[in-house]
LUMNUVO-875381 format. One line per 10 residues: number of its first residue (from 1); for each residue x, z, y of N, C-alpha, C, O, CB. Coordinates in steps of 0.02 Angstrom, whole numbers. Glycine has a CB too. Example, Ala and Ser with C-alpha at 12.3 -4.5 7.8 and 13.67 -1.06 7.14 Angstrom:
1	660:390:-284:615:390:-225:660:390:-165:712:423:-166:565:452:-224 ~ 642:354:-112:684:357:-53:645:394:2:670:402:57:704:286:-30
***
This chain:
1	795:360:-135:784:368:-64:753:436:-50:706:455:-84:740:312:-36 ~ 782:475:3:728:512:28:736:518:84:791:511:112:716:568:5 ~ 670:533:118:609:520:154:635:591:219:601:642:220:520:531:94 ~ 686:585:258:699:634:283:684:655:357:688:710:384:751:634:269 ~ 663:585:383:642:579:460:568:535:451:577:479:428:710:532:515 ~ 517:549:463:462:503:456:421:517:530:409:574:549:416:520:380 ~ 407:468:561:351:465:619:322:419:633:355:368:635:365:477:673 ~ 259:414:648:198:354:694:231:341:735:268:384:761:123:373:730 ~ 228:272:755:261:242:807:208:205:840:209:212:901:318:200:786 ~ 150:161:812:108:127:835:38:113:795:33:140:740:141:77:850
11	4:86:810:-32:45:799:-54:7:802:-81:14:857:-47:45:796 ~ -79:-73:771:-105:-137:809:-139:-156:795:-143:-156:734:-83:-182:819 ~ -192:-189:828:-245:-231:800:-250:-290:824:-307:-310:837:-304:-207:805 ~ -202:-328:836:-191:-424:863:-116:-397:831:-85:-346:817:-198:-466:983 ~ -109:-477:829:-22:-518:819:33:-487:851:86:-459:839:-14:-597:854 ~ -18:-514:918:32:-505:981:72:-412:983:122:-393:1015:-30:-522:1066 ~ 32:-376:940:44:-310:969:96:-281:884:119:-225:877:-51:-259:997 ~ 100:-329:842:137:-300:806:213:-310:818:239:-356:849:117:-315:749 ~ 256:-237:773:311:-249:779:355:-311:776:334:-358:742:324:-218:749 ~ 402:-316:802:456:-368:767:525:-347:784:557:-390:813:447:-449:794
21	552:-299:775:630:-278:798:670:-301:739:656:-356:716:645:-189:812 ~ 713:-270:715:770:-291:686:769:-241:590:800:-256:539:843:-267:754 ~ 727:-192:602:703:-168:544:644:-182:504:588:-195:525:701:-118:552 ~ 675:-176:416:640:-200:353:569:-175:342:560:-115:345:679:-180:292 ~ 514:-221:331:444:-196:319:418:-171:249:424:-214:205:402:-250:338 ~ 395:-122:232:362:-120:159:308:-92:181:307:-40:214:396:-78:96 ~ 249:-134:162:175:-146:178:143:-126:124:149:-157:72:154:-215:195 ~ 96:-62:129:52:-31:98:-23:-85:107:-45:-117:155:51:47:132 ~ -43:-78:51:-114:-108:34:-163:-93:-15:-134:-77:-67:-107:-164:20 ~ -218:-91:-21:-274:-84:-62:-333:-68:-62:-348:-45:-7:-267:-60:-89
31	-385:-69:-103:-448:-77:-68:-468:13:-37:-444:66:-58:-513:-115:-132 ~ -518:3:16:-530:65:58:-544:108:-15:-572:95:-68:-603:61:125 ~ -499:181:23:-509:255:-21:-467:256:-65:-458:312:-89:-575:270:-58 ~ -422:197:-96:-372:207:-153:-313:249:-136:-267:250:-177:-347:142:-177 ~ -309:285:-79:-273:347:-62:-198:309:-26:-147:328:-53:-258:402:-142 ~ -190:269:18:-132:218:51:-104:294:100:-44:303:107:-171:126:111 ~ -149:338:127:-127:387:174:-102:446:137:-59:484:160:-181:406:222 ~ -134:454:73:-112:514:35:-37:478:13:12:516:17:-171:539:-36 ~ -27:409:-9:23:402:-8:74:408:14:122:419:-24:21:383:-11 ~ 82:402:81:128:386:123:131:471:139:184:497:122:108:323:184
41	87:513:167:100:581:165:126:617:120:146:671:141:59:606:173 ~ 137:604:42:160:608:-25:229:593:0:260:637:31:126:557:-84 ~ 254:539:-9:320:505:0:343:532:55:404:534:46:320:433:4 ~ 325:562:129:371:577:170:356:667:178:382:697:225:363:525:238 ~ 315:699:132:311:761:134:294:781:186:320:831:210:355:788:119 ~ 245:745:218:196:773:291:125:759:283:93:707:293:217:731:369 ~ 106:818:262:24:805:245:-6:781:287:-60:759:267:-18:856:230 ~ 6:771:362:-6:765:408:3:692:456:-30:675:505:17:812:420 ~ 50:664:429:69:613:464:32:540:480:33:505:531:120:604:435 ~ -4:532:411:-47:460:420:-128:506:398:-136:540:347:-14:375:347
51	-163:498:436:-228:525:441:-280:494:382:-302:436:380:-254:509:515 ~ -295:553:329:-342:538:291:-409:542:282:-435:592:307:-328:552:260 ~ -436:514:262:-537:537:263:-566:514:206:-549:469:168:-595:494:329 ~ -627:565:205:-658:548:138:-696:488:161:-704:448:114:-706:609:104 ~ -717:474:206:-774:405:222:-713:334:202:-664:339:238:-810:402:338 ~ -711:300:174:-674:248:169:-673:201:218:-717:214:259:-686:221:120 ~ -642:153:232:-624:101:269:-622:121:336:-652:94:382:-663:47:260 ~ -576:185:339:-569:219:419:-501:193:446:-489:218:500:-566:313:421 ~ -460:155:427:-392:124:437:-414:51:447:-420:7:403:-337:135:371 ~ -423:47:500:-439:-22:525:-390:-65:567:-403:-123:585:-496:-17:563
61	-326:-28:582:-268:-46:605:-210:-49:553:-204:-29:495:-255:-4:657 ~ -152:-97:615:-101:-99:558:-54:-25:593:-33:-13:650:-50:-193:552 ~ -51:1:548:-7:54:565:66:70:536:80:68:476:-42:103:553 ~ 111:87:590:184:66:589:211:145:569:204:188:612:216:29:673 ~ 237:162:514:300:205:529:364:209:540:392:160:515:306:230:501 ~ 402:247:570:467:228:561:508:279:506:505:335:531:499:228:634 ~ 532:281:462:557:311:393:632:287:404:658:232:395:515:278:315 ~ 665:362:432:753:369:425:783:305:464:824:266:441:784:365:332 ~ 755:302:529:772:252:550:796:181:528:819:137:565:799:271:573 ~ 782:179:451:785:105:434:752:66:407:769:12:384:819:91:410
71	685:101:408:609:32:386:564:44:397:549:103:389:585:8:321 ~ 518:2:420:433:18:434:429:30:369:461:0:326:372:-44:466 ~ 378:90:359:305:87:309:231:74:365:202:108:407:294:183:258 ~ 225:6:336:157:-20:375:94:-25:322:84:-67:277:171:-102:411 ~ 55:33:343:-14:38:307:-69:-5:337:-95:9:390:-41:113:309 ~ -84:-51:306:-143:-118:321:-204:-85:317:-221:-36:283:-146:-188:261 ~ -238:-122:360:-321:-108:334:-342:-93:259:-295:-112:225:-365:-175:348 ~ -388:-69:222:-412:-67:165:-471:-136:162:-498:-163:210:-439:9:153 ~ -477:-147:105:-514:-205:93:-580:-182:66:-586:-126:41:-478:-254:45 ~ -631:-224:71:-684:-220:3:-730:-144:32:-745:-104:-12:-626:-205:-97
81	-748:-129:97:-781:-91:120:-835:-91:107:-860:-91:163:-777:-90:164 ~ -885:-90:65:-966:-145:72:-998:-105:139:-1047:-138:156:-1041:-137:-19 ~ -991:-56:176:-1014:-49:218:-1016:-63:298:-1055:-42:341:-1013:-16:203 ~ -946:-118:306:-910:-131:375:-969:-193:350:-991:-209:295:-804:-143:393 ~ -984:-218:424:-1027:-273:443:-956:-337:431:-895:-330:431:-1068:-260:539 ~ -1006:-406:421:-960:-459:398:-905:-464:444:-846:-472:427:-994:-526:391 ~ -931:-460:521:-890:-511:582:-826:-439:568:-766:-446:581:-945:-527:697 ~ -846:-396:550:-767:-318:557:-728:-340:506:-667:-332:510:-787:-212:533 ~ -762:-378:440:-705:-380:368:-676:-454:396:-614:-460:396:-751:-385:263 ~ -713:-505:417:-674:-552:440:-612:-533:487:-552:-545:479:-717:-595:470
91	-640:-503:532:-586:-463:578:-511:-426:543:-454:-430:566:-632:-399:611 ~ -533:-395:489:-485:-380:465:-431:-415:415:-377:-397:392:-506:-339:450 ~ -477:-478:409:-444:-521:365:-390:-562:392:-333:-572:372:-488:-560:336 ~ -438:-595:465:-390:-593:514:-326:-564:506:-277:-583:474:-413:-567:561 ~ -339:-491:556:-273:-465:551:-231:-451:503:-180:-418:515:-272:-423:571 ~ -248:-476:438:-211:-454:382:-155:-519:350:-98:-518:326:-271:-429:325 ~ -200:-568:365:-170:-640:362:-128:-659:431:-94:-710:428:-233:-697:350 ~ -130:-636:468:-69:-641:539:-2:-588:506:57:-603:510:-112:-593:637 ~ -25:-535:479:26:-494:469:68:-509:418:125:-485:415:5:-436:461 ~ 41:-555:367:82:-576:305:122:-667:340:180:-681:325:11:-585:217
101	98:-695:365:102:-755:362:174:-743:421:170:-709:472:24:-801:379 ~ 234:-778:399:293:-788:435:319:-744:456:355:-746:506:291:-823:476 ~ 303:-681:416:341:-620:428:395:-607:388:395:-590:329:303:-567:423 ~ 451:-617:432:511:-622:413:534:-560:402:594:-570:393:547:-656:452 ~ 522:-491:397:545:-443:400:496:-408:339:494:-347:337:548:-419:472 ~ 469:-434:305:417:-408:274:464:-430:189:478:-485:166:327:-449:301 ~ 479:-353:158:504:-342:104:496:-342:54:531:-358:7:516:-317:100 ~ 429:-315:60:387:-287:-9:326:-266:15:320:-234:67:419:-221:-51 ~ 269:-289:-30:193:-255:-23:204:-221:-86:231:-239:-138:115:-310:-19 ~ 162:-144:-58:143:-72:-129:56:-111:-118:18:-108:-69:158:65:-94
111	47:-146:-185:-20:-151:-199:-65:-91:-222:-63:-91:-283:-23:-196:-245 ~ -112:-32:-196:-113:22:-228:-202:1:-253:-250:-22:-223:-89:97:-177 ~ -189:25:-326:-235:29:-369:-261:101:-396:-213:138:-405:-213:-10:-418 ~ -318:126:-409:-334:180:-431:-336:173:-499:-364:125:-526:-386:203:-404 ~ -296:238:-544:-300:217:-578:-320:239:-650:-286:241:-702:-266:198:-564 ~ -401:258:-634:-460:265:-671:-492:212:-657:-549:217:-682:-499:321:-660 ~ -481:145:-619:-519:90:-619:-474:9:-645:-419:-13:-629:-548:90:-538 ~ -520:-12:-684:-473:-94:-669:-465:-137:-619:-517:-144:-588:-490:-142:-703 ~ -419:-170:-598:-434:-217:-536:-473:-236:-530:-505:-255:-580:-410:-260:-522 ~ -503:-247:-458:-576:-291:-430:-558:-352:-430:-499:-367:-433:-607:-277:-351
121	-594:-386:-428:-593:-485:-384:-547:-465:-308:-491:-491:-305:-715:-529:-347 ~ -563:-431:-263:-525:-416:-193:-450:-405:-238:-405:-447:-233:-560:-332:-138 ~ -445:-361:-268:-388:-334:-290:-341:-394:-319:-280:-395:-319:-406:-278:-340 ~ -376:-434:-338:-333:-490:-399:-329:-539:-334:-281:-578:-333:-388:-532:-492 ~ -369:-540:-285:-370:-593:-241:-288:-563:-190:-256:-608:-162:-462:-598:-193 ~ -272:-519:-185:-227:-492:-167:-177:-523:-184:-152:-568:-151:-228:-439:-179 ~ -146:-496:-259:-113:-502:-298:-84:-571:-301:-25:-586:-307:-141:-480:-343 ~ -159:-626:-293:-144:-690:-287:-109:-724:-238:-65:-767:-242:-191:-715:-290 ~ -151:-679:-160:-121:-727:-126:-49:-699:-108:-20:-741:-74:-164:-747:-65 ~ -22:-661:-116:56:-620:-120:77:-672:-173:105:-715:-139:61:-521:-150
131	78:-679:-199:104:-703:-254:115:-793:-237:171:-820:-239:50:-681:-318 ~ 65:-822:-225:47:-878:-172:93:-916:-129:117:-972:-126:6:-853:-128 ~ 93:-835:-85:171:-844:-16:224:-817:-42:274:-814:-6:168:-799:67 ~ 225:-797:-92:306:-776:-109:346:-716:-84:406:-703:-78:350:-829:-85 ~ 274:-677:-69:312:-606:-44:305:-553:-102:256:-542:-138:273:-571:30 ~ 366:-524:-101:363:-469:-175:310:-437:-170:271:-448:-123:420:-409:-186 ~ 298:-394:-215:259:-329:-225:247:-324:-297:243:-362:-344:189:-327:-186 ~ 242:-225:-280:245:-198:-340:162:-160:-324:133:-157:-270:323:-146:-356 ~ 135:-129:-403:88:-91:-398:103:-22:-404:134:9:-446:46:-108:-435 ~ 70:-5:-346:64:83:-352:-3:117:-384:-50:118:-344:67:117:-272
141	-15:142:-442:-64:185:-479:-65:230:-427:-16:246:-393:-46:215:-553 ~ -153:263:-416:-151:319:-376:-209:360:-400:-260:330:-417:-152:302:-302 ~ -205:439:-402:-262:493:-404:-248:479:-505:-294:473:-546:-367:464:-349 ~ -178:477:-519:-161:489:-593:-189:575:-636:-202:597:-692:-66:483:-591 ~ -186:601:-557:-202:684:-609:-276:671:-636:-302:702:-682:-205:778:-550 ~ -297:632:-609:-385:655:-624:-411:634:-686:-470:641:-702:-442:621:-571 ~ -344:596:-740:-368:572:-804:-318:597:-849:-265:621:-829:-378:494:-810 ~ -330:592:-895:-269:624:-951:-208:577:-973:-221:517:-983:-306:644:-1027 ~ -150:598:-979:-101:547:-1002:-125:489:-1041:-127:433:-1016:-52:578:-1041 ~ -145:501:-1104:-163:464:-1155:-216:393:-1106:-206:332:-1109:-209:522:-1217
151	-266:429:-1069:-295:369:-1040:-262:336:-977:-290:285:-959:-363:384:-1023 ~ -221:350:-949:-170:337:-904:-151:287:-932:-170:233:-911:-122:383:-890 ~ -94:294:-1001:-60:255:-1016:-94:191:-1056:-53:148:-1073:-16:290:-1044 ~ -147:182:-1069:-204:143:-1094:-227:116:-1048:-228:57:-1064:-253:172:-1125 ~ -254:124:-978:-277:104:-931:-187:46:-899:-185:-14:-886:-315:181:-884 ~ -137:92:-896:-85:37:-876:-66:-9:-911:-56:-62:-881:-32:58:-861 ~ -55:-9:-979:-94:-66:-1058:-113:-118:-1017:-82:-167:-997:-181:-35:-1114 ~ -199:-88:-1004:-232:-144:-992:-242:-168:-914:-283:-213:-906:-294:-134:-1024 ~ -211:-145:-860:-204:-164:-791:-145:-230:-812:-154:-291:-812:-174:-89:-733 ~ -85:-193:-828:-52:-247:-845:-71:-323:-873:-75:-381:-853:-20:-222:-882
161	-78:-288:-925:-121:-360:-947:-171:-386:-907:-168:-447:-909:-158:-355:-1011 ~ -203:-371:-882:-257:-409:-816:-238:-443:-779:-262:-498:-766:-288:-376:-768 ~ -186:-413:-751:-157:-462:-703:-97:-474:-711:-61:-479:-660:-162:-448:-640 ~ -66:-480:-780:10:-518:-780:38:-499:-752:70:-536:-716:27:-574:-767 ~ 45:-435:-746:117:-407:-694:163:-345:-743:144:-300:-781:80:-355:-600 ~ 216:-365:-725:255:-338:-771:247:-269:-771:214:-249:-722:320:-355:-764 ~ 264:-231:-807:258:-137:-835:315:-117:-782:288:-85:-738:288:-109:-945 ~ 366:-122:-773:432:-92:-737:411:-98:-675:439:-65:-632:505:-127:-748 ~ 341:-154:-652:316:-141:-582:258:-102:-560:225:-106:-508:305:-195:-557 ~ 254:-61:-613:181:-27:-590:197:49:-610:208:63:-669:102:-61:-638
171	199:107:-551:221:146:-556:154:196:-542:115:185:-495:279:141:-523 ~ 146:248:-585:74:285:-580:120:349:-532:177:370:-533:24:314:-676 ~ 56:366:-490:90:422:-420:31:450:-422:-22:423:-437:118:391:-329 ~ 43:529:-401:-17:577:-402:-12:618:-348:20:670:-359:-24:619:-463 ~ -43:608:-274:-29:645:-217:-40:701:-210:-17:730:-161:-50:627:-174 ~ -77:733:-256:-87:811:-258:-32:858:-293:-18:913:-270:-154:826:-297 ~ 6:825:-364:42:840:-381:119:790:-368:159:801:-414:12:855:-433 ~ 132:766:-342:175:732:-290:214:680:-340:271:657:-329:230:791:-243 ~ 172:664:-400:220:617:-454:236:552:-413:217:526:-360:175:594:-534 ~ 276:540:-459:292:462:-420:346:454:-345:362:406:-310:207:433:-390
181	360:524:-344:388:499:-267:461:466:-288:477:412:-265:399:576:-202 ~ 504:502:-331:571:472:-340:554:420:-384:609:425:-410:627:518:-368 ~ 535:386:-407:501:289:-423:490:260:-376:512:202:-375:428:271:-458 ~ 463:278:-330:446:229:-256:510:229:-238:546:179:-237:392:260:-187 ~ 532:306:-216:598:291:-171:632:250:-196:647:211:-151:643:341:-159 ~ 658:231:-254:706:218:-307:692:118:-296:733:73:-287:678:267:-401 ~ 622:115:-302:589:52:-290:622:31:-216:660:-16:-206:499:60:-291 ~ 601:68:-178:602:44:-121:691:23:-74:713:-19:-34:556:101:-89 ~ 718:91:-116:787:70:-113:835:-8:-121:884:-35:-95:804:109:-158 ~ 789:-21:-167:805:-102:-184:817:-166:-144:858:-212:-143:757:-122:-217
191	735:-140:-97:713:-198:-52:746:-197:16:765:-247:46:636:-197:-41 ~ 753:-114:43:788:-113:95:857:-112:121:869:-91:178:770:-81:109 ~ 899:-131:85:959:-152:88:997:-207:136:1057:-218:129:962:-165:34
***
């Protein structure tokens, strides 16, 4: 796939205000700061397009792109903030569980993991409940430059093994040096058909 028309279309924070037209969803996720905006700016070659920050848990909406006129990329809240007050993470849990539940247009979740860290409890709780409802998803590795191959490939070893998810689904991406983009596309090609 490539990424030749990309733009913001919306944002929502209730049910009522998310999309539902006639095009395929692939839903970005992971806990706040694991780079979901460097992503998506990576993959559509607009540094600019989904707004990044060093303070974490600044994506508190569901946010819609439209990519070549034939699929949302919808970037979810980030999880696991310890600094958002309870009644905001409930809030977001909320909106996160409206957005998965009977969404018929929803293709694939990119679970994104950093990956100089092992999965959290949030992270596996993810994993679970996707897995749960029966909606695909693959893992996206992210901020790969900042460790050396050798521990890269040791760290995906043992992610794998953590959470039982197969190797052919976990693709390591590096937004500074733009790895990973033809694996996603290639991924994503699959689902949107």
């Amino acid at each position: 796939m490539r990424f030749i028309n990309a733009k913001f279309i919306k944002s929502a924070s209730k049910k009522a205000e998310f999309i539902e037209d006639e095009l395929p969803q692939i839903a970005i996720v992971g806990r706040s700061n694991v780079g979901k905006s460097s992503l998506i700016n990576m993959l559509t070659n607009n540094g600019k397009l989904a707004k990044t920050s060093s303070m974490p848990g600044r994506t508190r909406l569901v946010n819609y792109f439209n990519i070549n006129n034939q699929f949302y990329l919808v970037d979810l809240p980030g999880y696991g903030f310890a600094k958002a007050s309870k009644n905001l993470t409930s809030a977001w849990d909320s909106v996160m569980n409206d957005y998965f539940v009977e969404n018929e247009k929803l293709k694939l979740v990119l679970v994104l993991l950093d990956s100089r860290l092992m999965p959290t409890e949030l992270d596996k709780q993810m994993l679970d409940y996707l897995a749960t409802h029966e909606i695909a998803s693959a893992i996206i590795l992210t901020k790969t430059d900042k460790i050396s191959r050798s521990e890269l490939n040791n760290n995906i070893a043992k992610i794998s093994k953590e959470i039982r998810f197969n190797l052919d689904l976990i693709i390591p991406t590096s937004a500074s040096k733009k790895d990973g983009v033809e694996k996603v596309g290639a991924l994503l090609d699959e689902y949107i058909k």
